[in-house]
C-alpha positions as CSV (number, residue, x, y, z in Angstrom):
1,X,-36.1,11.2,-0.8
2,X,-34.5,14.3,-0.5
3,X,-30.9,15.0,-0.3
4,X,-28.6,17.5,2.1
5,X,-25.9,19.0,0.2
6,X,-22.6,19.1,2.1
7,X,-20.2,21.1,0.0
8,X,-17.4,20.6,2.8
9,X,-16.8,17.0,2.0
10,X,-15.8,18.0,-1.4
11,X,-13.4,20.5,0.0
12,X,-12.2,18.2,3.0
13,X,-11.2,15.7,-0.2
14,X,-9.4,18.5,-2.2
15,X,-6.7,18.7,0.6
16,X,-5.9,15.2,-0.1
17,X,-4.8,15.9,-3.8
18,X,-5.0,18.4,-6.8
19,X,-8.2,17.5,-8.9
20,X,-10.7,20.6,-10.1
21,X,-14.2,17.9,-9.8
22,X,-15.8,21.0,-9.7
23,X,-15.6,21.7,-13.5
24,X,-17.4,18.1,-13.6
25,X,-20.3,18.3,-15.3
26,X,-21.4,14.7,-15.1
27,X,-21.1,14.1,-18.9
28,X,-20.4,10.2,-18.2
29,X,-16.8,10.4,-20.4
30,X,-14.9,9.1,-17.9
31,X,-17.7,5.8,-17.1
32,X,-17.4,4.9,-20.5
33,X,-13.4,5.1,-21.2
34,X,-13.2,3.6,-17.9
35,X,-12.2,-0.3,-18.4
36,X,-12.9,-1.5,-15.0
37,X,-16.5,-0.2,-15.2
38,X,-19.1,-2.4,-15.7
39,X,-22.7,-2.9,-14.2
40,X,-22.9,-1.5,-10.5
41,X,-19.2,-0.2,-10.8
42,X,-19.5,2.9,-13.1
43,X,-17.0,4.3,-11.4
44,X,-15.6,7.2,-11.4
45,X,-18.6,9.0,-12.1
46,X,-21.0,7.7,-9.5
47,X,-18.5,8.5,-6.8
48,X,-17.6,11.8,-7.9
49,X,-21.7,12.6,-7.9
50,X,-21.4,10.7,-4.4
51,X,-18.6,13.5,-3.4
52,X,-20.4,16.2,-5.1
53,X,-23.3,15.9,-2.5
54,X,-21.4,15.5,0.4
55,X,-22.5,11.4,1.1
56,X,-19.4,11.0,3.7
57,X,-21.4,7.4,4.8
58,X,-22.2,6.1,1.2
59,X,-18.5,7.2,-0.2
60,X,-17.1,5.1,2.8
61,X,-18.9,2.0,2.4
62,X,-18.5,1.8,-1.6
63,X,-15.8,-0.3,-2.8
64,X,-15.2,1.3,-6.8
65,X,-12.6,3.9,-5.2
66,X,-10.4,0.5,-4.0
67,X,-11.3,-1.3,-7.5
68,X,-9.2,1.8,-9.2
69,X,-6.1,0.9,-10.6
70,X,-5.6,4.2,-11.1
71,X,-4.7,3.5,-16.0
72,X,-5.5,7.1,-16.1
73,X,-7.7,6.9,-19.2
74,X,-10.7,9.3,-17.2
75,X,-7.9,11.8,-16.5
76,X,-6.7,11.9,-20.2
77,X,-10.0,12.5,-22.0
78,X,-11.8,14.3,-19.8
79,X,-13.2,17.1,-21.5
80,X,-13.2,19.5,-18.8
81,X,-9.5,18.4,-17.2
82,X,-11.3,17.7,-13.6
83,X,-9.1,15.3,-12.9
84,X,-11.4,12.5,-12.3
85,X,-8.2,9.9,-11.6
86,X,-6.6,12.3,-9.6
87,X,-10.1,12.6,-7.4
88,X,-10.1,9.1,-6.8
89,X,-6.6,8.8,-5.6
90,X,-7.6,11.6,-3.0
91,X,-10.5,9.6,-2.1
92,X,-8.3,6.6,-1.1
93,X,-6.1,8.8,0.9
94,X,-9.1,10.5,2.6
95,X,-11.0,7.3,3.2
96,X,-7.9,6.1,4.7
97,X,-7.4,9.3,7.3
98,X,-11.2,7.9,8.0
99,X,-10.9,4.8,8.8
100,X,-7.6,5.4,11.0
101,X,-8.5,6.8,14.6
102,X,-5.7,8.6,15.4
103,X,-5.2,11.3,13.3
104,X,-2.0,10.5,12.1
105,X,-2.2,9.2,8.2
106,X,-4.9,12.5,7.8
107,X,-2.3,14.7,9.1
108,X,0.2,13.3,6.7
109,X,-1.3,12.6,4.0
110,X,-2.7,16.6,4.3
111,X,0.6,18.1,5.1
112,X,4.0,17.5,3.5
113,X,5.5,19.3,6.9
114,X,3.9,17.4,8.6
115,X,4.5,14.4,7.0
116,X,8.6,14.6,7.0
117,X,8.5,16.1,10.5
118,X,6.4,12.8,11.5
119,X,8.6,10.4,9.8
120,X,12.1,11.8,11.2
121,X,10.5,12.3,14.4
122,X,9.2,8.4,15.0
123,X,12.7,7.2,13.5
124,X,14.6,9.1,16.2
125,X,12.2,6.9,18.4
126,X,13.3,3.8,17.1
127,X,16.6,4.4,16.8
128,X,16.5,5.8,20.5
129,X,14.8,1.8,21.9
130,X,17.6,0.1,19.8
131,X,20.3,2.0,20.9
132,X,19.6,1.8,24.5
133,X,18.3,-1.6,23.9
134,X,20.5,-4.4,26.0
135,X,21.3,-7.6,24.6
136,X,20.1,-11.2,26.7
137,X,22.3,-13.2,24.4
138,X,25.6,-13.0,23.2
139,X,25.6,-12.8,20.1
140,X,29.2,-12.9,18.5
141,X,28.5,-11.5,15.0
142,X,30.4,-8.0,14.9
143,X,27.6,-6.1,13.2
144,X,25.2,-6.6,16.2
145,X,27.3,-4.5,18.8
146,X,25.5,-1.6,17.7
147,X,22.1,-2.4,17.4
148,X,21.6,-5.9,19.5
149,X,20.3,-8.5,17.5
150,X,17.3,-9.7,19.7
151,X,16.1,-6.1,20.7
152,X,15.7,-5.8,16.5
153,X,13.4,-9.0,17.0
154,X,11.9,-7.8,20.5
155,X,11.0,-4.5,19.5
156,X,9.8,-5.6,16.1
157,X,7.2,-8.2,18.1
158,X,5.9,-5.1,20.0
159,X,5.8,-2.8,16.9
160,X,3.7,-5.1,15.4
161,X,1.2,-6.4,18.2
162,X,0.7,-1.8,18.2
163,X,0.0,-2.3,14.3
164,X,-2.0,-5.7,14.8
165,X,-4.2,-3.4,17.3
166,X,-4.6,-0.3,15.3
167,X,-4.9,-1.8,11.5
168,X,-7.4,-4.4,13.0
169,X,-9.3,-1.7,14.2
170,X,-9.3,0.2,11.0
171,X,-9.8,-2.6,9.6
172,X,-13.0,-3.9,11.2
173,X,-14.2,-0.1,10.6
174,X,-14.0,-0.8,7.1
175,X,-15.3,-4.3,7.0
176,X,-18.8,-3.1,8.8
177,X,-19.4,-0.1,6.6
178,X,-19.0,-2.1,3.2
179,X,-21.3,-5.1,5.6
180,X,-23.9,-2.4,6.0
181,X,-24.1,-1.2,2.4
182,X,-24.6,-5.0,1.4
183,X,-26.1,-6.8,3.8
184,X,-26.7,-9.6,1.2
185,X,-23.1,-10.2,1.8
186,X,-23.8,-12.1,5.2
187,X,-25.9,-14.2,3.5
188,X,-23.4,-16.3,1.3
189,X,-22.7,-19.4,1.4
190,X,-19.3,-21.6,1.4
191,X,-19.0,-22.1,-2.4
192,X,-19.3,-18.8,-2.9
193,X,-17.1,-17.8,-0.5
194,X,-14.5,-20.5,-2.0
195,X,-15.4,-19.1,-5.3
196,X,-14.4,-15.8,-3.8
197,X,-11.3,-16.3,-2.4
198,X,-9.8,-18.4,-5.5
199,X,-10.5,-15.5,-7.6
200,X,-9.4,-12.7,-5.4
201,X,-6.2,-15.2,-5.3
202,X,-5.9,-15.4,-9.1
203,X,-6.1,-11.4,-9.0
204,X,-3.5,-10.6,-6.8
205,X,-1.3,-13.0,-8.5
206,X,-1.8,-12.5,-12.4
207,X,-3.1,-8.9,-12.1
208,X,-5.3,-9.5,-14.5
209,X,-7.5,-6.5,-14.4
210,X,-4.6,-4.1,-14.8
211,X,-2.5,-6.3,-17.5
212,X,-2.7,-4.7,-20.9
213,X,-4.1,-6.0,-24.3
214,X,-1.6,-9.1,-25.4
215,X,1.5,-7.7,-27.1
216,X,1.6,-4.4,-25.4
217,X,3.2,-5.7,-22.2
218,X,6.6,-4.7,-21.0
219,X,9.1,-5.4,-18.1
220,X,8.3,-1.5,-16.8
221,X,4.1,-1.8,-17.5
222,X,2.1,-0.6,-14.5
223,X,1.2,-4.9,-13.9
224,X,4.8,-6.2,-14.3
225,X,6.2,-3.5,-12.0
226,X,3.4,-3.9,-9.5
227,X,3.7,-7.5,-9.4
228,X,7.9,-7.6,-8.6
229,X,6.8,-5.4,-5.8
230,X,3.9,-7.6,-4.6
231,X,6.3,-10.7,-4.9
232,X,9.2,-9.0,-3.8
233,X,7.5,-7.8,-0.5
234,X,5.7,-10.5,0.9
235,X,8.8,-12.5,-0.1
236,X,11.0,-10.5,2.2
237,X,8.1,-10.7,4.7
238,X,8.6,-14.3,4.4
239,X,12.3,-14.1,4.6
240,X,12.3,-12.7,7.9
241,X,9.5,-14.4,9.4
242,X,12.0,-18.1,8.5
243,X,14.9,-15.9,10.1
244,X,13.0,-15.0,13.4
245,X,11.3,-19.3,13.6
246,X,15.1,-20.5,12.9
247,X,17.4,-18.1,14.9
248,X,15.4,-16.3,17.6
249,X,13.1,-19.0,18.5
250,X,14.8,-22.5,17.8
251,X,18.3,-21.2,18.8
252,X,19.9,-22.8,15.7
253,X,22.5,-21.1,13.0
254,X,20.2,-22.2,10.0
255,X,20.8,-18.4,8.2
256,X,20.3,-20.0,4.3
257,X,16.4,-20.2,3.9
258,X,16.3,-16.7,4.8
259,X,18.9,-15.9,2.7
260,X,18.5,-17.3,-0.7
261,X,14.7,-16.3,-0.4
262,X,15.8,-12.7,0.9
263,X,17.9,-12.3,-1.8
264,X,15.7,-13.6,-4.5
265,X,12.7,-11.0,-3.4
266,X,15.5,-8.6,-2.9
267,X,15.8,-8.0,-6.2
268,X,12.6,-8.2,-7.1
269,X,11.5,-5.6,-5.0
270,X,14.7,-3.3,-6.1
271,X,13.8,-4.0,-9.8
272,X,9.8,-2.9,-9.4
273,X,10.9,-0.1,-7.5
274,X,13.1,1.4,-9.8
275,X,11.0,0.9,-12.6
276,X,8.0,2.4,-10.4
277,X,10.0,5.4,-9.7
278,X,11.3,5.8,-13.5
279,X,7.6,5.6,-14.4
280,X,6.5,8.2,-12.2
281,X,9.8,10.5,-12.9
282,X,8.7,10.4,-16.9
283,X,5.3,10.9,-16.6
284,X,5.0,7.4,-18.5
285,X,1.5,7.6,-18.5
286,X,-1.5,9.7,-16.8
287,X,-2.0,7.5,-14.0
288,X,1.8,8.3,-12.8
289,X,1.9,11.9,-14.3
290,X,0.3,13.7,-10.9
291,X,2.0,12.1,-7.7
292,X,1.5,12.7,-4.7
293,X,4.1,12.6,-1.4
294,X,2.8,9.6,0.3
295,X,3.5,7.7,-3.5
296,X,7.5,9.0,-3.0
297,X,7.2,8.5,0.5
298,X,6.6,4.5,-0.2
299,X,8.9,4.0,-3.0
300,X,12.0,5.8,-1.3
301,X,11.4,4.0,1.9
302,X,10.8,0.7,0.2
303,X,14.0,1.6,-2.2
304,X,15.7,2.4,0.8
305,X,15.5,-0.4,2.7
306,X,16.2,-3.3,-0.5
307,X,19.4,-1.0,-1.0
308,X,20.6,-1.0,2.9
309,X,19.2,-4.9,2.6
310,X,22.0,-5.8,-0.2
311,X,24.6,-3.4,1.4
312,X,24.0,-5.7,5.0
313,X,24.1,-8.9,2.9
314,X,27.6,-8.0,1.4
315,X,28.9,-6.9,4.6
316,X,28.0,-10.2,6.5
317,X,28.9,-12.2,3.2
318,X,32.5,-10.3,3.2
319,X,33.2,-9.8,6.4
320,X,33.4,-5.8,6.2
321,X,34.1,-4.7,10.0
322,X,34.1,-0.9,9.4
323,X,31.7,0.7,11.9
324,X,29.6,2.1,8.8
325,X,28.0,-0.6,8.7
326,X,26.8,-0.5,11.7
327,X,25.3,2.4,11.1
328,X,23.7,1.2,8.3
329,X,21.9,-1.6,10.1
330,X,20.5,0.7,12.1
331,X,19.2,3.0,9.0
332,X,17.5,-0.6,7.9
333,X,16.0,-1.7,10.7
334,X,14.9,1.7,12.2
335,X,13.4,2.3,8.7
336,X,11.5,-1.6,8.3
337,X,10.0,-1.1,11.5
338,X,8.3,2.3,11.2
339,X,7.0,1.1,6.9
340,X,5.4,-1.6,9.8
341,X,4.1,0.7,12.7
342,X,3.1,2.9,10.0
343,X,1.8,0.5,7.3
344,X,-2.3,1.5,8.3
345,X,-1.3,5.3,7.8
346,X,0.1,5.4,4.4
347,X,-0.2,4.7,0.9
348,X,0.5,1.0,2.5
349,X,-3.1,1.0,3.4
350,X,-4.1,-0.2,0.0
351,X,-2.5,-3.6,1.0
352,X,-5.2,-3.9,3.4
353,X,-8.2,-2.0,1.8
354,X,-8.0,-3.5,-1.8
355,X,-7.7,-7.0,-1.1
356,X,-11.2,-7.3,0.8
357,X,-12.5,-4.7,-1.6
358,X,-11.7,-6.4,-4.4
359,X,-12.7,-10.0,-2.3
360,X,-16.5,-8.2,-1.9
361,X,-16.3,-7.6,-5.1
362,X,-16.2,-10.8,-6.4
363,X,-17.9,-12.1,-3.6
364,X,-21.6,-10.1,-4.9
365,X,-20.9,-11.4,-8.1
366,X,-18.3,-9.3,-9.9
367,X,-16.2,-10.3,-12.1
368,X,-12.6,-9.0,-14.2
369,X,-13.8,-6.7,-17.2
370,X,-13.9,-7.9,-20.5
371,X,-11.2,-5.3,-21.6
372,X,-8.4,-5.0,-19.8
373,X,-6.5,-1.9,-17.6
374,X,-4.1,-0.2,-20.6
């Protein structure tokens, strides 16, 4: 069957990140250093071919650009210096602008302009519905005079009903295209499903694709930092989903599950974060060496918002009435909810996108490599 060479699509790609995969010459180096390829997956080298010709449809419905963890080792001894990890971090971020509809994460993932011009501009947003925002209750607490405790929970229901509506979309988008390109998929049944699901739990857990070779861990590795974010997120997720059941919706004063469990995924997410951005200010390997805005654009939001988080926590815990703090709730809260309205725009996405990638993965019969993600 012959094949239409679109050289656009390789171009389109490029203005998602610095990579030179025309100096590619399909040697198959970075296949074989690769330690996630095995089988089907010879990734990176299929889907840089796949870019090469301009197969927009085929690139979309593959899952090996999600299954990168992004070690580096195809960057580091390729002997041409295309940048093969560097292409498939672009390719997430283009996929991403693809399977979003309107526009935004392609224009800000494209343009660093436009991507801080974006960000301020939706924050003034926020900050403009909270401020005019009128209380129904009376709450007494000092540090909600500003910013009115239940218009923090009302708008937040309506930011993310908007996110429910446009990630699901996206979502669903993605979810057909990867259906299409397997339509064996459809065909499974519940064990395998089951069988599915445990292990994509296990994964997300225990990391256990990217963990190193025993006795070369360490508290800043690329699994250990990713996993005190992963904990430390959905923990804070959980956090303020108890604070919302308990306080908005029951009407009681039970603050303490929240707290402890705030606090405990608090610092989680504070340590990973530091150590993620320490890794990527070193250059402590090649998978961190070439970053990109939208990977500062998550950390320093995410870093952001445990810091105002602890700074709040202190200020209720102490009593500190000075109308800073105020001020500051309003930074943390008008910063939470746009990481939310925003989370099918950025580098977020991959919270979304990997997950069922990695769940079809397993799903056709894939399993964790043999040799680990150094």
């Amino acid at each position: 069957m012959s094949i239409l060479v679109d050289a656009n699509l390789i171009r389109e790609i490029r203005s998602y990140g610095a990579f030179d995969i025309s100096a590619c010459f399909q040697c198959g180096n970075c296949s074989a250093v690769c330690p996630l390829s095995a089988g089907e997956a010879s990734f990176p080298r299929k889907m840089i071919r796949l870019g090469q010709l301009g197969m927009e449809d085929e690139l979309l419905s593959r899952q090996e650009m999600w299954l990168c963890y992004n070690c580096g080792e195809c960057t580091s001894t390729c002997p041409r210096q295309a940048g093969p990890g560097e292409y498939m971090a672009a390719l997430r971020r283009w996929a991403v602008g693809r399977f979003e509809s309107t526009g935004l994460s392609a224009w800000m993932f494209r343009s660093p302009v436009a991507a801080l011009a974006g960000t301020l501009g939706l924050a003034l947003v926020l900050a403009g519905l909270l401020l005019t925002a009128r209380p129904r209750h009376d709450f007494p607490d000092w540090i909600f005079k500003l910013v009115p405790y239940d218009a923090i929970h009302l708008v937040g229901m309506v930011l993310g009903g908007v996110l429910a509506l446009g990630l699901g979309a996206s979502v669903l988008r993605f979810v057909l295209r990867a259906l299409k390109a397997r339509p064996g998929l459809l065909k499974k049944g519940w064990k395998e499903h089951r069988a599915a699901a445990l292990a994509l739990h296990h994964e997300l857990w225990t990391m256990r694709r990217q963990r190193p070779e025993a006795g070369q861990g360490s508290w800043n590795s690329p699994w250990a930092v990713h996993l005190a974010v992963l904990f430390g997120f959905f923990g804070l997720l959980a956090a303020t989903t108890s604070d919302f059941l308990f306080i908005f919706l029951l009407g009681t004063k039970i603050y303490w599950p929240a707290r402890v469990l705030g606090t405990v995924s608090g610092l989680a997410l504070m340590a990973g974060v530091s150590a993620a951005i320490l890794r990527r200010w070193r250059g402590a390997d090649a998978g961190v060496r070439h970053s990109h805005l939208s990977d500062w654009w998550l950390l320093a939001f995410l870093w952001v918002l445990g810091f105002t988080g602890f700074w709040l926590e202190a200020a209720v815990t102490f009593r500190w009435t000075a109308p800073l703090h105020s001020w500051v709730l309003l930074l943390h809260t008008v910063m939470a909810m746009e990481l939310v309205l925003l989370a099918g725009s950025t580098k977020l996405a991959h919270a979304f996108y990997r997950p069922l990638s990695l769940y079809f993965h397993f799903l056709s019969g894939g399993e964790s490599p043999s040799r680990p993600c150094a």
